[in-house]
C-alpha distance (Angstrom), angle and dihedral (degrees) to the residues before:
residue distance angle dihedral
X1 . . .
X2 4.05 . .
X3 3.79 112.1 .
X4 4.01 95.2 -124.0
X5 3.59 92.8 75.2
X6 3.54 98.0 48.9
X7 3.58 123.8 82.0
X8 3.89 124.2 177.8
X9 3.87 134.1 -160.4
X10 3.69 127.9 -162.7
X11 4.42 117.9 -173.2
X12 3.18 104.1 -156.5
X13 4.02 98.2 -151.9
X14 4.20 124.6 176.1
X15 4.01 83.7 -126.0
X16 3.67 108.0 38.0
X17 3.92 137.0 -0.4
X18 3.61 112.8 -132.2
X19 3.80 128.1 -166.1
X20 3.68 130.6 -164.9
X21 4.39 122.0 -172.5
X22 4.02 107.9 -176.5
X23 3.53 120.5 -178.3
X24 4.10 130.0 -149.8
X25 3.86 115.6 -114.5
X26 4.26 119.8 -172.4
X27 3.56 86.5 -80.6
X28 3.68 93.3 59.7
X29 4.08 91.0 -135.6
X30 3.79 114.3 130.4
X31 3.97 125.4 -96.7
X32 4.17 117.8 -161.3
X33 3.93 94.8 -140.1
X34 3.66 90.8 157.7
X35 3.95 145.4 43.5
X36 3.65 147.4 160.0
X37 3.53 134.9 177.4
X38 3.88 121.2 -170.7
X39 3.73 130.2 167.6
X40 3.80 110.8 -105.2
X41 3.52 130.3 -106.7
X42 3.94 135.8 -172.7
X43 4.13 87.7 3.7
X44 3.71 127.0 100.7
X45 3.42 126.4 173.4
X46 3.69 89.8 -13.9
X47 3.80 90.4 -58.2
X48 4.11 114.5 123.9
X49 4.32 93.3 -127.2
X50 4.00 88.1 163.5
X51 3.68 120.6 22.7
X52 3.45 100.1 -158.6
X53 3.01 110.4 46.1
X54 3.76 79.9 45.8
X55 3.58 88.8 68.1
X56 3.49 105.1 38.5
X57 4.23 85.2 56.9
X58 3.64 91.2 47.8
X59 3.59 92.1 38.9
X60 4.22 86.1 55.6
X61 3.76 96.4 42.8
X62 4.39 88.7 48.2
X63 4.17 93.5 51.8
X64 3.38 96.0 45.7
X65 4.00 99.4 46.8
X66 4.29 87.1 40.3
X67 4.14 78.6 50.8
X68 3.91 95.3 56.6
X69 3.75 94.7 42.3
X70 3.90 95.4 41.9
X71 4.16 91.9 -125.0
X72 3.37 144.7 130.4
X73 3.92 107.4 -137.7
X74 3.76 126.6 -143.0
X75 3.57 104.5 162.9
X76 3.57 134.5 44.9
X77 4.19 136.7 179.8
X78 3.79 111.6 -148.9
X79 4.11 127.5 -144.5
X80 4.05 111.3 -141.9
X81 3.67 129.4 177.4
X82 4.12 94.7 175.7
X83 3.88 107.4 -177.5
X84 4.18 80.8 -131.1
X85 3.49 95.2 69.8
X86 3.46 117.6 131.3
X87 4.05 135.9 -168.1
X88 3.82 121.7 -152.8
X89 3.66 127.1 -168.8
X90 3.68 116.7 -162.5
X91 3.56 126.0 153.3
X92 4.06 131.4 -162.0
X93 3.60 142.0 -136.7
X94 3.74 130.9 -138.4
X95 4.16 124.1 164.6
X96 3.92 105.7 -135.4
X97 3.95 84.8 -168.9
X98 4.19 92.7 -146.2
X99 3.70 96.6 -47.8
X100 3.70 126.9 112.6
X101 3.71 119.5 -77.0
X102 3.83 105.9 -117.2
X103 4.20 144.6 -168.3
X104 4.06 84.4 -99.3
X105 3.48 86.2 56.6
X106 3.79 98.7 51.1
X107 3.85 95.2 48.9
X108 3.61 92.5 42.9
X109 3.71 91.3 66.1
X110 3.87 95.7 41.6
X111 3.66 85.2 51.8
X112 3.54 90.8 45.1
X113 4.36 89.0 51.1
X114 3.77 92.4 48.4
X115 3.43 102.0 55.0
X116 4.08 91.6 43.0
X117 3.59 89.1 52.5
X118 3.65 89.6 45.0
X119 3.59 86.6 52.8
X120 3.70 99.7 56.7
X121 3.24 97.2 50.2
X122 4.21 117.5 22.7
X123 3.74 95.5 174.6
X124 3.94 90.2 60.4
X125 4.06 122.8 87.0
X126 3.49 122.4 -153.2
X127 4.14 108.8 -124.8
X128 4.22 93.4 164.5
X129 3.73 131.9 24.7
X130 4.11 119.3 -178.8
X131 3.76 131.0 -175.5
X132 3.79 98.9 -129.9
X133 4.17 95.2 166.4
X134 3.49 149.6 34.8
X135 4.04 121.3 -174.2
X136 4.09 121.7 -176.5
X137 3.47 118.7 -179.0
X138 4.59 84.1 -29.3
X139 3.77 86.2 -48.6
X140 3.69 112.0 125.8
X141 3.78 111.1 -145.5
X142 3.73 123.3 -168.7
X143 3.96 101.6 -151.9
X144 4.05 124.8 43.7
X145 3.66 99.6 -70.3
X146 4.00 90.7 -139.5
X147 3.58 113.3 172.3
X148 4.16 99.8 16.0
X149 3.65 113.2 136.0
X150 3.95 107.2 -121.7
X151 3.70 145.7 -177.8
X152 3.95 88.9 -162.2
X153 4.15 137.5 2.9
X154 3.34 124.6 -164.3
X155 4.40 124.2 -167.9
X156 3.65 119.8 -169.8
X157 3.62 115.6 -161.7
X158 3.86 134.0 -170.0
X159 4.27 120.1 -146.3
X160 3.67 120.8 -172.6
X161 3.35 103.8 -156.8
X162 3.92 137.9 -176.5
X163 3.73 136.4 -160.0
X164 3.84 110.9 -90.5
X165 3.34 96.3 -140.6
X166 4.28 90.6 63.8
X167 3.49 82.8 53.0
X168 4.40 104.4 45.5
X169 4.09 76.4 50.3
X170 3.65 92.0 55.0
X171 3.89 98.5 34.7
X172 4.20 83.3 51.2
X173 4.18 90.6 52.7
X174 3.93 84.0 54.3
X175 4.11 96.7 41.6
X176 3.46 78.8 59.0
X177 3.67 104.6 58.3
X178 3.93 88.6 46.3
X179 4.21 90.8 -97.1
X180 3.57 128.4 135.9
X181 4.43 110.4 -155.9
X182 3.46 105.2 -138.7
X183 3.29 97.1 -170.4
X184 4.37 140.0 1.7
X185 3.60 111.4 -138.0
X186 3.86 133.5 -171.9
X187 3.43 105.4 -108.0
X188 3.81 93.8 -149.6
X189 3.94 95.9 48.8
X190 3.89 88.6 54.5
X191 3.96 83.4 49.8
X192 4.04 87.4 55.7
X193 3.62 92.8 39.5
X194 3.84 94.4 57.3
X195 4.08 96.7 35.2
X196 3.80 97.3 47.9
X197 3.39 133.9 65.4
X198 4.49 124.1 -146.0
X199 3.85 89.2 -94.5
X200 3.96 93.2 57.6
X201 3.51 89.4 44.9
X202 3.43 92.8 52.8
X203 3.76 100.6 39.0
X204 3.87 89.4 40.5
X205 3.99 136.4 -95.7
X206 3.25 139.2 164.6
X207 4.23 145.0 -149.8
X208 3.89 121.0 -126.9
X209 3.93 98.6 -170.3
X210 3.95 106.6 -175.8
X211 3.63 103.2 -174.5
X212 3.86 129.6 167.7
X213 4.16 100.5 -66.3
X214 3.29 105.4 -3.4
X215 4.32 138.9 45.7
X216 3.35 113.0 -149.2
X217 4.42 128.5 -162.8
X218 3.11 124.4 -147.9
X219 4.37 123.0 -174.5
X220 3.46 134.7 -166.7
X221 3.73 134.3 178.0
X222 3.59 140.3 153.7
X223 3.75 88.6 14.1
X224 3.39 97.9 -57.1
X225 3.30 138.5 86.5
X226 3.69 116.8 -117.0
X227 3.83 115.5 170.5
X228 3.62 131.7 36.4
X229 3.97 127.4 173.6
X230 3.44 142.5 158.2
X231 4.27 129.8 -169.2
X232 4.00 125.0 -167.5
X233 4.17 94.0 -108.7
X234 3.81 115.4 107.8
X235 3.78 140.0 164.0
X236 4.33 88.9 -88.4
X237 3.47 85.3 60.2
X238 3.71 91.2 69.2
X239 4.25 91.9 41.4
X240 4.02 78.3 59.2
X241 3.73 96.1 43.8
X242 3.79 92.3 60.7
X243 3.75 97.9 28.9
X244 4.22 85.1 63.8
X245 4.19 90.8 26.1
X246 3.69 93.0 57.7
X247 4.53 103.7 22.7
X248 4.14 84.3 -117.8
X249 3.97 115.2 137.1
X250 4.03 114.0 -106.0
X251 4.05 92.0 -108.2
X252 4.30 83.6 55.7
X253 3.74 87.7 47.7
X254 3.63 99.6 46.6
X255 3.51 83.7 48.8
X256 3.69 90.7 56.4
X257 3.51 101.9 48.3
X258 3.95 96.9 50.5
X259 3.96 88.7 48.4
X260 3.99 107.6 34.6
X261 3.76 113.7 92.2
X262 3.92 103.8 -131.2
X263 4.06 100.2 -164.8
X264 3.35 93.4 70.0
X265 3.81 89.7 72.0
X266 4.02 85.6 73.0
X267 3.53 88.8 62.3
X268 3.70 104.0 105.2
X269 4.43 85.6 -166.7
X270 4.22 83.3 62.8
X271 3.63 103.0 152.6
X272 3.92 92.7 -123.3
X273 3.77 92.9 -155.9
X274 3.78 92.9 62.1
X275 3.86 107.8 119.2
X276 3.94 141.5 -168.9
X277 3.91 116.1 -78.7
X278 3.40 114.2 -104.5
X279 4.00 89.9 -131.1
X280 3.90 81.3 73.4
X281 3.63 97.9 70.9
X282 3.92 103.1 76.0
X283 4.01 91.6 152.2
X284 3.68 108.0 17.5
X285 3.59 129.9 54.2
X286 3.97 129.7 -88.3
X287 3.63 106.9 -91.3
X288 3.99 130.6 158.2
X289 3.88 102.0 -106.4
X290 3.92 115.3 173.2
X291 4.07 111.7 -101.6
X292 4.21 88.4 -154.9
X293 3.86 80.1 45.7
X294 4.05 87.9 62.0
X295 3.67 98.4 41.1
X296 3.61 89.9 52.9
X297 3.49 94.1 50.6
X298 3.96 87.3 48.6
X299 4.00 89.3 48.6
X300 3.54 95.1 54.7
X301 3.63 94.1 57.9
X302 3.24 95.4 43.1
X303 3.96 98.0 47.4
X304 3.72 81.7 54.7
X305 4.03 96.8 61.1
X306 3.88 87.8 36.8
X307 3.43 102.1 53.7
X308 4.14 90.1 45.3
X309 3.56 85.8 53.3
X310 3.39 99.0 53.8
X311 3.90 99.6 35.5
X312 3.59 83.0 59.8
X313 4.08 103.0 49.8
X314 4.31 77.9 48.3
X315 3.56 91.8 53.5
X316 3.78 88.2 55.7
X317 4.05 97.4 49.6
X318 3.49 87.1 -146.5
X319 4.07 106.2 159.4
X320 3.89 123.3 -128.3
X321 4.35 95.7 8.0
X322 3.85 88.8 118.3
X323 3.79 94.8 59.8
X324 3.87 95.0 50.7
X325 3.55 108.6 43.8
X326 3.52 124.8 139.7
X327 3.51 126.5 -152.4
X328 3.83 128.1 -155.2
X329 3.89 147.6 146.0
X330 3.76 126.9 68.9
X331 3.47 95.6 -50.7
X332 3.95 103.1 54.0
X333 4.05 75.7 66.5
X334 3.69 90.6 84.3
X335 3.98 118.5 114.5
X336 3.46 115.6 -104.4
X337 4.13 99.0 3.6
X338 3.87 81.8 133.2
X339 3.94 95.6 59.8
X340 3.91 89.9 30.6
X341 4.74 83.5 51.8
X342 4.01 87.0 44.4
X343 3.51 100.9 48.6
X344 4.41 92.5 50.1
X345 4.04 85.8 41.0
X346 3.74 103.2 40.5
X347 3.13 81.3 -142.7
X348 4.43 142.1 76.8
X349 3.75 132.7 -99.5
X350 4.10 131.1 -165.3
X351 3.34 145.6 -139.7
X352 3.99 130.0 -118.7
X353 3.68 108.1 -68.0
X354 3.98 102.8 -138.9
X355 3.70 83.7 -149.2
X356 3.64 95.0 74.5
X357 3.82 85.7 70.2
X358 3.84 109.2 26.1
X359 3.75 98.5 128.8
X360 3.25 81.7 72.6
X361 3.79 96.2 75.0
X362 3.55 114.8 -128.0
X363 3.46 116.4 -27.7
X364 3.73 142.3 -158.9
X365 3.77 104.3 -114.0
X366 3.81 78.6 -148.6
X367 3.70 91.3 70.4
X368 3.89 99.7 48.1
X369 3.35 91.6 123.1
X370 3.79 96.7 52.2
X371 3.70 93.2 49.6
X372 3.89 87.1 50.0
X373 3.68 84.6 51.0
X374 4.07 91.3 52.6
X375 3.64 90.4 44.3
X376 4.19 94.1 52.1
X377 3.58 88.8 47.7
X378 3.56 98.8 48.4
X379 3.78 108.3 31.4
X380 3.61 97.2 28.6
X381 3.82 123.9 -136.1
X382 3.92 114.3 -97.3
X383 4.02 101.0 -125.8
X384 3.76 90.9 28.9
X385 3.87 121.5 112.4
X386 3.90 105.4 -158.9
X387 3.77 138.4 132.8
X388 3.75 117.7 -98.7
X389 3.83 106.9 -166.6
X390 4.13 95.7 -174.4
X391 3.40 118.7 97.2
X392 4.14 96.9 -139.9
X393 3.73 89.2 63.4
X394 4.00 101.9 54.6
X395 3.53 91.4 99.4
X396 3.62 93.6 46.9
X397 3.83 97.9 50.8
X398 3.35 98.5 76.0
X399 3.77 130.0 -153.0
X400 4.04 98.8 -57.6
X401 4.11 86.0 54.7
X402 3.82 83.0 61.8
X403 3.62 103.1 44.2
X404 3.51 102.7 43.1
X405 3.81 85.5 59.0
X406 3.33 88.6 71.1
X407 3.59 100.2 42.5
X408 4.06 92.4 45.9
């Protein structure tokens, strides 16, 4: 099977490494003909904290997925969510001076915002840059304005960025097993790329991805994305909370927290003298431990992540995010996070519509983020400036694909 029409996708999680190898048919749409999924070692939150048992994970997950798909791999895109990522705004200035605003002009101001950022901060490495604005003469235009006679034009542009030293670790784990990465990619933003459709994008959305030890945001609007973040609070953080709350091993707790039904601690008519189950103590003995005790314990977390979340998506005054938010990860698992999201927003969230992404076949909602990944590196993102190194997808790259090469 030739190389160029395989493309393969590694998420590096704290919990589990997943990879994903799809192959190319005649109708160019992608086909999963390989998978692994290992439980991680020596990585957390995307950061290398033991390299070899880095490798030997990686190393595990990488046979068995080239096993299943009968190839040798050479080249691999990796999914990262570091809790150091960062997103920068900055926009440039150029006087056009009456004439018409051309491609020179566009790329000299992207040029111009890379190396500024680069500037402030020389330990940083750019993995994403998005076109977010566009300014003539204090007209905001949607599109490129190519060809509009102007006095001034203005670009903004957003860079998610990540310490390079996170990523020589990670690129060192792979050198190791033999792998080139081709290419880092926010885990989140592939998330948002596969869940949403143009008209979210446009209209504006937004990814809550509450993994193991970590929740991650995600933001797009006006097809672009505009804000990414991530903070070190997950879904395991809870298991602990009532594993050390309540004396209860963590494989009681995690138990707990997948089962217990948290709305009920709203009810102000809570029969207080409701206790655990005794089918919940597997390792521990039977003992009467308060069920409004547990849910508080679980709100408290929880109201923590939430109200990060949404202080942040204020912060950015970004209209219409609240009422398309997605949530997903182990976390979004929880019962009643729906009711608990309404009742703080007024308002209603929903889940991934498969339908975003069914020419993709069907799909392991497990891989979402590989399939995003796949669909980024093949179709291209409209405000994105990246690299696409496959030959079908020249035409679909668009004009930032080939200036950013040249900046990069």
């Amino acid at each position: 099977m030739e190389n160029k029409k395989i493309i393969t996708v590694i998420d590096l999680g704290t919990s589990n490494l997943k990879c994903a190898i799809f192959s190319f048919g005649s109708d160019g749409l992608p086909q999963l003909i390989g998978f692994s999924k290992k439980k991680t070692k020596g990585i957390h939150n995307s950061i290398i904290v033991n390299i070899n048992d880095a490798i030997d994970s990686i190393h595990s997950c990488l046979v068995e997925a080239e096993k299943k798909s009968q190839i040798s791999l050479n080249k691999i895109n990796v999914l990262i969510d570091p809790t150091e990522i960062i997103t920068t705004r900055f926009t440039k200035f150029k006087k056009i001076n009456g004439f018409k605003i051309e491609k020179n002009d566009v790329s000299f101001l992207l040029k111009e915002a890379k190396k500024q950022v680069e500037l402030n901060n020389s330990k940083l490495s750019n993995i994403h840059i998005f076109n977010y604005k566009y300014v003539v003469d204090n007209k905001l235009f949607k599109d490129l304005p190519f060809n509009i006679y102007a006095d001034q034009f203005s670009q903004e542009n957003v860079f998610l960025s990540v310490p390079k030293n996170i990523l020589k670790n990670i690129s060192e784990v792979f050198h190791s097993c033999d792998i080139e990465i081709d290419k880092f990619i926010s885990c989140s933003y592939a998330l948002g790329i596969c869940c949403f459709n143009q008209d979210q994008i446009d209209y504006g959305c937004g990814i809550v991805d509450m993994g193991y030890e970590k929740t991650s945001l995600v933001v797009f609007k006006d097809s672009s994305l505009v804000h990414a973040s991530s903070f070190p609070i997950g879904s395991n953080h809870i298991t602990k909370d009532i594993s050390r709350g309540c004396y209860l091993s963590e494989i009681e707790s995690e138990l707990i927290k997948k089962d217990i039904s948290i709305i009920n601690n709203l009810d102000k008519e809570l029969n207080k003298n409701e206790f655990l189950s005794d089918r919940y103590f597997s390792e521990t003995k039977f003992r009467k431990i308060s069920s409004k005790f547990v849910r508080d314990i679980i709100s408290a977390r929880l109201d923590e992540i939430l109200n990060k979340i949404f202080k942040e998506i204020n912060f950015l005054q970004v209209k219409n995010i609240k009422q398309n938010l997605i949530f997903t990860g182990e976390g979004s698992r929880l019962n009643d996070l729906k009711k608990i999201v309404n009742i703080k927003l007024s308002n209603y969230i929903f889940d991934a519509n498969l339908n975003n992404f069914k020419h993709f076949g069907n799909i392991d909602t497990e891989l979402l983020a590989c399939y995003g990944a796949v669909k980024i590196l093949t179709e291209g993102f409209v405000s994105e400036a990246i690299t696409i190194p496959h030959q079908s997808q020249k035409d679909k790259s668009g004009f930032f694909a080939r200036i950013f090469n040249i900046f990069n």
